[in-house]
C-alpha atoms as one frame of an Amber mdcrd trajectory, in Angstrom:
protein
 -11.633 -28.773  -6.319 -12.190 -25.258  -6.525 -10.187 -22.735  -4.923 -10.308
 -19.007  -5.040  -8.912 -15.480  -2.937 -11.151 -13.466  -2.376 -10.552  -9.658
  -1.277 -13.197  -8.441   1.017 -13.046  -4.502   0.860 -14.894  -2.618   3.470
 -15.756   1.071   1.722 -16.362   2.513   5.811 -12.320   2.491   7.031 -10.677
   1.574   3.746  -9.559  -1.235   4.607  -8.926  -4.689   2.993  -8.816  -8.496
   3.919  -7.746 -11.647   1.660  -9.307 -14.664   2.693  -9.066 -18.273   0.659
 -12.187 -19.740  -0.138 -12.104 -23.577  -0.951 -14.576 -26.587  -1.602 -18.265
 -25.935  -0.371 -17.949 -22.546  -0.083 -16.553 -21.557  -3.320 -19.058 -23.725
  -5.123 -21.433 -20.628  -3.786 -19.175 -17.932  -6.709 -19.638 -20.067  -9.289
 -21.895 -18.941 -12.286 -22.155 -15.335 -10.333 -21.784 -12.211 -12.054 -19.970
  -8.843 -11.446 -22.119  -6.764  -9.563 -24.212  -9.530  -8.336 -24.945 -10.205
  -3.969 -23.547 -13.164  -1.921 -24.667 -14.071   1.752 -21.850 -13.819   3.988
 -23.005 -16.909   5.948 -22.531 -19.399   2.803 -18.624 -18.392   2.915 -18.460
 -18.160   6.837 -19.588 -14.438   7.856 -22.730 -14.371   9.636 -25.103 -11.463
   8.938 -23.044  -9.932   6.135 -23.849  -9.483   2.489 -21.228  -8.764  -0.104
 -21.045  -7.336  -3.845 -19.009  -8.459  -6.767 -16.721  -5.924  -7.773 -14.522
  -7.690 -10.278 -11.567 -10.040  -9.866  -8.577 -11.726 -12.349  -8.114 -15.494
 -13.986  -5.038 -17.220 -13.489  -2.853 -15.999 -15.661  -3.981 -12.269 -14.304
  -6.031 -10.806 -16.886  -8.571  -8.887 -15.187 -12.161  -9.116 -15.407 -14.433
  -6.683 -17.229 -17.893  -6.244 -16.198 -19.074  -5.392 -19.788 -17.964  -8.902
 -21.659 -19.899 -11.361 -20.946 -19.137 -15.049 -20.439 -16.484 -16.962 -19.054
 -13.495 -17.000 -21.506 -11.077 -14.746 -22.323 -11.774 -11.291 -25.169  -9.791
  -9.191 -26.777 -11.308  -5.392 -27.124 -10.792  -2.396 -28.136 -11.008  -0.126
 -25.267 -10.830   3.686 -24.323 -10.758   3.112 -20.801 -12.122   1.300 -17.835
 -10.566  -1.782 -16.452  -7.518  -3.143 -17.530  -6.517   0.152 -19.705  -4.074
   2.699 -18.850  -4.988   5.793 -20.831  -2.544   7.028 -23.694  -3.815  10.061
 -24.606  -7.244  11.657 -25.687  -9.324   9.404 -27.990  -6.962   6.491 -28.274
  -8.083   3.059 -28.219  -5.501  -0.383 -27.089  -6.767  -3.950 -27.940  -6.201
  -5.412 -24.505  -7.320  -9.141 -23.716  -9.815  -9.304 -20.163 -11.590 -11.843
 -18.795 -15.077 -12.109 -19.069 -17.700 -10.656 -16.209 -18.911 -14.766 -14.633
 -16.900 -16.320 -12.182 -15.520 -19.949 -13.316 -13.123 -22.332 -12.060 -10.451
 -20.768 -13.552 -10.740 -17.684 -11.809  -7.912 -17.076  -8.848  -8.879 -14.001
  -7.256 -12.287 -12.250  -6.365 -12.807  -8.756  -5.362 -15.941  -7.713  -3.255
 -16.723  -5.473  -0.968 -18.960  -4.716   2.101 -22.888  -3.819   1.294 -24.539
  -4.857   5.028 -22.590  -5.603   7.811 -22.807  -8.218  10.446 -22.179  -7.988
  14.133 -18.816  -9.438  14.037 -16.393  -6.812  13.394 -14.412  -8.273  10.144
 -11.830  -5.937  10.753 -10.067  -6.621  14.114  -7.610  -3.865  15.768  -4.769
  -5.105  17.401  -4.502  -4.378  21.158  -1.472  -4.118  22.724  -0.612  -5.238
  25.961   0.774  -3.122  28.905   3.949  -4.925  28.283   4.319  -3.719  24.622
   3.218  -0.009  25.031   6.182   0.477  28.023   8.632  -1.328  25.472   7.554
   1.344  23.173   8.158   4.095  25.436  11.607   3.432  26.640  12.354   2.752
  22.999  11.225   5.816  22.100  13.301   7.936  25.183  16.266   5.462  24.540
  15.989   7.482  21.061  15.738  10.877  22.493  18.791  10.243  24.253  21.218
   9.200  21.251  19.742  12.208  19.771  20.456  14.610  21.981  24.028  13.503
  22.505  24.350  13.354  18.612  23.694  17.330  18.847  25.796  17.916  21.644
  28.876  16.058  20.063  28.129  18.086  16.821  27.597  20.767  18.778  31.247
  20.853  20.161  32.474  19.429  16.742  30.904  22.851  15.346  32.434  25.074
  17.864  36.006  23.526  17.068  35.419  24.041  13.273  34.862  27.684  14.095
  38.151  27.876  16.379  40.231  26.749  13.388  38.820  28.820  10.942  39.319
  31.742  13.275  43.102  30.598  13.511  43.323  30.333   9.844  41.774  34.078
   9.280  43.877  35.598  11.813  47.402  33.547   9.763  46.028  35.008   6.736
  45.864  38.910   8.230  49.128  38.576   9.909  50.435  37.026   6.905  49.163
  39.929   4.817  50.541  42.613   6.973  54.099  40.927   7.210  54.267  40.991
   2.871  52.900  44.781   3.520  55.964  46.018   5.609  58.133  44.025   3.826
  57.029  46.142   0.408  57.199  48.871   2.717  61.090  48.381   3.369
């Protein structure tokens, strides 16, 4: 029984979809390559044609379109997939998968290359009900907010009092020690 996930990328809006692929329909990603075209109607999307674009095995080692076959390499890399760079001209043995899809492959990534006229990509719509939910929400929010300023507000203006109260102890204080040297 094969099973596999399978990342559908659409390079128009960006955005991404993870579908699971099982039985009959993954049979049809077995043997491909990287880079290679699949049908959308043998995994369930009418009118649509996909690309390869890589994927990982089980254990997460990703796949490299460069090494061929189905088992696992370890090579000596500069850069590309699977390598974070280190510095200018150094090369890290990393181990990758190889560039054919096999049973023991868990995830697939491919992306859009003809679209069909199903929209893949669905919006949400919200209801009448939702959107006024959202607006009081939104002025229940306003309101805490403006009372927050207006309580910090008067919290401000009594800081200010006090600190007035203090300055004007400290002058009178000052002049008192002034006539008292005086005397």
């Amino acid at each position: 029984m094969t099973e596999f996930k399978v990342n559908i990328a659409d390079p128009k809006t960006g955005k991404c979809k993870q579908i699971e692929v099982k039985d009959n329909n993954a049979i049809v990603f077995l043997g491909k390559k990287i880079g290679d075209k699949i049908k959308g109607d043998d995994i369930g999307f009418s009118g649509y044609e996909f690309e390869i674009t890589g994927g990982s095995d089980y254990c997460g080692f990703p796949m490299r379109k460069d090494v061929e076959g189905v088992g696992r390499k370890r090579i000596l890399a500069v850069s590309g997939v699977g390598i974070r760079k280190k510095g200018k001209g150094v090369r890290q043995r990393k181990t990758v998968a190889g560039n054919t899809i096999h049973e023991r492959i868990a995830q697939i990534n491919v992306k859009i290359v003809k679209y069909g006229k199903e929209a893949l990509f669905e919006e949400k719509k919200e209801t009448a009900e939702q959107e006024a939910e959202k607006k009081e929400e939104k002025s229940e929010k306003e309101v805490e907010e403006k009372k927050e300023k207006e309580e910090g507000k008067d919290k401000g203006a009594e800081k200010e009092e006090k600190e007035e109260k203090v300055k004007e102890k400290v002058k009178e204080e000052k002049e008192e020690k002034k006539e008292e040297e005086s005397n």
